[in-house]
C-alpha positions in Angstrom: 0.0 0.0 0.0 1.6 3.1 -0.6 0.8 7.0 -2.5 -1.1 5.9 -5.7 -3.5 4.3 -2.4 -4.3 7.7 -1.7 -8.3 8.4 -1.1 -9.3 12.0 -2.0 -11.7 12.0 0.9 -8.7 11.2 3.8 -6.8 14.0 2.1 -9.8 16.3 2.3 -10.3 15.2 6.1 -6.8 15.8 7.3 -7.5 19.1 6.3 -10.8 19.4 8.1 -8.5 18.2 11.1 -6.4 20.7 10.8 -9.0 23.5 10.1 -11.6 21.7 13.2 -8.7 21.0 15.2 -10.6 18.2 16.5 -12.0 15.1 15.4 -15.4 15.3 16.9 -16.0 18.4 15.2 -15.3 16.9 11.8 -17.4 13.9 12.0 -20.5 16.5 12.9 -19.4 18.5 9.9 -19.7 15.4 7.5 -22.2 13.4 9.4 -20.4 10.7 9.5 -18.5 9.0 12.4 -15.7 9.8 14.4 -14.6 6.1 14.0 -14.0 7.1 10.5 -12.3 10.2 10.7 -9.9 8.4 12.5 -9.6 5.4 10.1 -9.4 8.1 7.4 -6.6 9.6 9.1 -4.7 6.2 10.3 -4.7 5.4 6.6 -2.9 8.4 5.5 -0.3 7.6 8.3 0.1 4.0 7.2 0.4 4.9 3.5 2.5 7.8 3.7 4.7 6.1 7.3 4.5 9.4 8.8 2.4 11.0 11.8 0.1 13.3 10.4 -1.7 14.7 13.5 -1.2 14.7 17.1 -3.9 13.7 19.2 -4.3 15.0 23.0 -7.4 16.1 25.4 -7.7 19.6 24.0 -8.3 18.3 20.1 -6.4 17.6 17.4 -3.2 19.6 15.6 -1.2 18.8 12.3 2.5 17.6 13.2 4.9 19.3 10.8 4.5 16.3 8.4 0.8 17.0 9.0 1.3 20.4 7.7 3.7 20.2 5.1 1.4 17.5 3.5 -1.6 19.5 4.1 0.5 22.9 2.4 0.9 20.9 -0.6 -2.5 19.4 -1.2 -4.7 22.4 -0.4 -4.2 23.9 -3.8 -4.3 20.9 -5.7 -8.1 20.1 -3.7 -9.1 23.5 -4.4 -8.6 23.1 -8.1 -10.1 19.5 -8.0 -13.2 21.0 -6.2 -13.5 23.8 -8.6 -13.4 21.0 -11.6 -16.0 19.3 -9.6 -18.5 21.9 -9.4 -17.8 22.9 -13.2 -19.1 19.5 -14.3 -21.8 19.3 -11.7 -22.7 22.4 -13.1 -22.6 20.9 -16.8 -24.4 17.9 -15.6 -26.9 19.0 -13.9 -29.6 18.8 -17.1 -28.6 15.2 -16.7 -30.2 12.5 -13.9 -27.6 10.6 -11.7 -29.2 7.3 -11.2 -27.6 5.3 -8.2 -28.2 1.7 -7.6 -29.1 0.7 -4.0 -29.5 -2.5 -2.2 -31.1 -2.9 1.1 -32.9 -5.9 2.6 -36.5 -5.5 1.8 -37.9 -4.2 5.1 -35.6 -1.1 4.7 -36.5 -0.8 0.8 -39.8 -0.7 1.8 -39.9 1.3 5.2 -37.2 3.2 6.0 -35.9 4.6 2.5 -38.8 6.1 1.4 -39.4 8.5 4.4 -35.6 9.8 3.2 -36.2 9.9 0.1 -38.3 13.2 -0.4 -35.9 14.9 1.3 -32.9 13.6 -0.9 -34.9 14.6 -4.1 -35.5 17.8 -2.8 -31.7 18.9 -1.9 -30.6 16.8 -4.9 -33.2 17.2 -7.8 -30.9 15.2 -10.3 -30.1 12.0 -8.4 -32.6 9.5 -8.6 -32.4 5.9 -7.3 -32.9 2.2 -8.2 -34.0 0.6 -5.3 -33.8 -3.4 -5.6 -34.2 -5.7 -2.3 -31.0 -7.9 -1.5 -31.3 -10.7 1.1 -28.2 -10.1 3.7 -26.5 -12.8 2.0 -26.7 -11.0 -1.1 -25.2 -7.7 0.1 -21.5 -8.5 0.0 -21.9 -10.0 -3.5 -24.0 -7.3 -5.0 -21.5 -4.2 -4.3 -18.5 -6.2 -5.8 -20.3 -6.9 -8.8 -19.7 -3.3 -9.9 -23.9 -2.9 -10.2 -25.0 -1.1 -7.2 -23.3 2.3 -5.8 -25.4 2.0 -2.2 -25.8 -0.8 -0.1 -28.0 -1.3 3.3 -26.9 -4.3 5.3 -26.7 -6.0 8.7 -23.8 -5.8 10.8 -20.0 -5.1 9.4 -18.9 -5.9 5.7 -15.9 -6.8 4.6 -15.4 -4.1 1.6 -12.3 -3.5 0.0 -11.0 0.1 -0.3 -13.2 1.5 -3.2 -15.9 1.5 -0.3 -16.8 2.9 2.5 -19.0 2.0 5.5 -21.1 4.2 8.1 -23.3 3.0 11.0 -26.9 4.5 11.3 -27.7 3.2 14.6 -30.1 0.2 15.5 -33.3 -1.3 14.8 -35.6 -3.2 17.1 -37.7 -7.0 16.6 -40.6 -7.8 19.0 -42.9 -10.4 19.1 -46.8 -9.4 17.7 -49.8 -11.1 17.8 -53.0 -9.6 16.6 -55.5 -7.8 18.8 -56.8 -10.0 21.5 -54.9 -12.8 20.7 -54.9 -15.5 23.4 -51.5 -15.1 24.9 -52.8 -11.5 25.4 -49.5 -8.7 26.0 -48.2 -10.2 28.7 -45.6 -10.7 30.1 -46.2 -14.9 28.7 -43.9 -18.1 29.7 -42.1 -19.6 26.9 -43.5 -22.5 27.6 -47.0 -20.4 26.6 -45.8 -18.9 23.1 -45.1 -22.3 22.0 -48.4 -23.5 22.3 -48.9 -21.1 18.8 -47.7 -20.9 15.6 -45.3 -18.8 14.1 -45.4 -17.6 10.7 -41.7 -18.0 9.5 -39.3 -16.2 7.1 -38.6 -18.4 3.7 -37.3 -17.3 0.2 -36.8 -19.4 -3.0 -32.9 -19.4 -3.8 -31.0 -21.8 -6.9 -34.6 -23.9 -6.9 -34.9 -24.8 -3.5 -36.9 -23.0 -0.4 -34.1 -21.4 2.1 -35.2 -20.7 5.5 -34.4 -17.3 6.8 -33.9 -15.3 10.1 -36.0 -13.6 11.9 -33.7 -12.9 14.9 -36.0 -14.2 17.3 -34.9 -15.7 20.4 -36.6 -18.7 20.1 -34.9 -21.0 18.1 -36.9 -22.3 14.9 -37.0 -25.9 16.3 -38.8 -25.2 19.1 -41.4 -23.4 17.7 -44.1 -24.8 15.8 -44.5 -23.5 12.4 -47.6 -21.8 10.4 -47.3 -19.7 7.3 -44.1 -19.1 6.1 -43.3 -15.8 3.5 -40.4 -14.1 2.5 -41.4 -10.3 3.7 -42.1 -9.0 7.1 -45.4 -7.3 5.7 -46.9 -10.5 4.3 -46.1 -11.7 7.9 -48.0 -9.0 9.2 -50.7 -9.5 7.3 -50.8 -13.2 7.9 -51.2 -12.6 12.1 -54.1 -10.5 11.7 -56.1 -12.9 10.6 -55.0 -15.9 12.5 -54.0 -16.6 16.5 -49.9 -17.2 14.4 -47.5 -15.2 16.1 -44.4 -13.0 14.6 -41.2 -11.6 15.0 -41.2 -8.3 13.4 -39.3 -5.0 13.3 -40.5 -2.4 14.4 -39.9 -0.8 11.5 -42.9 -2.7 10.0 -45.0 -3.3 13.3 -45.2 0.3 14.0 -48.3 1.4 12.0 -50.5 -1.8 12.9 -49.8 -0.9 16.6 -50.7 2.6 16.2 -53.7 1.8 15.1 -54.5 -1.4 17.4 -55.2 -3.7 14.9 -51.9 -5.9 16.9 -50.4 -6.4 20.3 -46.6 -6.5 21.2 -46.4 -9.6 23.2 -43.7 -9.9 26.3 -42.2 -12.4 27.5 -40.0 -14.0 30.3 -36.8 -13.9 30.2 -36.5 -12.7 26.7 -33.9 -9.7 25.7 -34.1 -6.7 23.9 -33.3 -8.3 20.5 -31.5 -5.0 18.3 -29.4 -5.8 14.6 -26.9 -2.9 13.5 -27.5 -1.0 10.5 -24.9 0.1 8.2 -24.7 1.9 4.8 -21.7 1.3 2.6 -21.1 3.3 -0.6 -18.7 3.0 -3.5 -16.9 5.9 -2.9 -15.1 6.7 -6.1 -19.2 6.6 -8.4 -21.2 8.6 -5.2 -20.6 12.1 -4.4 -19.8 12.1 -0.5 -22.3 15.2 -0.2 -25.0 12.9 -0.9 -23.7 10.0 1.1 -23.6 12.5 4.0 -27.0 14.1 3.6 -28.4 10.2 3.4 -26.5 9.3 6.3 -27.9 12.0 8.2 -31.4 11.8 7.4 -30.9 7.6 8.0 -30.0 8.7 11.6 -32.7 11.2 12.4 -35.6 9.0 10.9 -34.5 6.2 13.0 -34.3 8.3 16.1 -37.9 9.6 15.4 
């Protein structure tokens, strides 16, 4: 690994460093994480074998290699950034169409309340939205197809792409509206008396079972329907005493409007899966990539 390694966005944050002087302040600045920033800057110092910053209590400085680097690269960014806004300036009569891949609970539920807000700041990007099953996810961004991808818990992308936690989403068990088990909190031993409608997909001509992330295991539960989407699932309960393990992101609405019950029981946890968004950062801008990752964050705090 050495210069012709170099990431335009680690040079561009080593000089947010040393205009910030702290790391903190320039993951708030780019919405992104302070993990990164720091990545960002550890590979500069790797690739280059020199300290670049200083790190203490009070923020974060250049060291003199930090400076002399940043001296030299400042005009050459300015000139790139002009260049950039010249042809997004050319371009902008012409659509950007990016490719994204997310599991289909977040195609269907969590992107779209982003994406009027994305539209709006950027009028020429529009996206095409396919559902990947987590297995998929890995795959599908090193084919050289997709530009965005949602998945589960850490990827292991090579450089061309970078990675950003949104935060967390929650599963809970749901039964409909005066279901027997009623809210609870139930035994274990009493949700097993029910069914469970069950996550299956069709993959290379054969049915695959997937995961739910419930805490009971699938062969102690006794099976109902099985579907590949959380919504057929929640459709399937509603009109049956079956039982599901749903996101919240999907349950939400049904329990707004009483038509289902989140059901508690003993001795199960708080079951949570880590979000992440990874984009190919040499085909996305990284203003759009922030202003996603940002809005990603605040819906799923709302």
């Amino acid at each position: 690994m050495g210069i012709e390694d170099l990431r335009l966005v680690d040079l561009e944050i080593l000089l947010d460093v040393d205009h910030f002087g702290s790391m903190n302040e320039v993951a708030k600045f780019r919405g992104i994480q302070p993990s990164t920033v720091s990545k960002a800057v550890r590979r500069l110092e790797t690739q280059l074998g020199q300290r670049l910053v200083a790190r203490s209590t009070r923020g974060a400085s250049l060291t003199p290699a930090g400076r002399e680097l940043a001296g030299a690269i400042a005009p050459l960014l300015r000139s790139v950034e002009h260049w950039d806004r010249r042809g997004r300036a050319e371009s902008a009569s012409r659509p950007t169409l990016l490719a994204v891949g997310a599991p289909s609970v977040l195609a269907t539920h969590l992107i779209p309340r982003v994406h009027g807000h994305l539209r709006r700041k950027f009028p020429g990007v529009f996206v095409r939205l396919v559902d990947l099953r987590p297995t998929e996810s890995l795959a599908a961004g090193l084919s050289g197809h997709f530009q965005l991808i949602f998945h589960w818990d850490p990827l292991d992308w090579p450089q061309s792409w970078l990675q950003e936690e949104l935060g967390t989403l929650r599963w809970q068990l749901c039964a409909r509206k005066g279901h027997p088990l009623g809210v609870g909190p139930v035994a274990v031993e009493a949700v097993q008396t029910h069914r469970f409608v069950v996550p299956v997909y069709w993959d290379r001509h054969e049915f695959v079972n997937g995961d739910d992330a419930c805490p009971l295991p699938e062969r102690e539960r006794r099976r109902g329907d099985e579907t590949e989407t959380a919504e057929a699932a929640l459709r399937c309960i509603e009109g049956s005493d079956q039982l599901a393990f749903l996101p919240t992101l999907v349950a939400a609405e049904a329990l707004r409007q009483e038509r289902i019950v989140e059901v508690q029981v003993e001795g199960w946890p708080t079951v949570e899966r880590r979000l992440f968004l990874s984009v190919k950062a040499d085909e996305v801008r990284m203003p759009i990539f922030r202003e996603l990752c940002a809005e990603l964050r605040a819906s799923l705090e709302r």
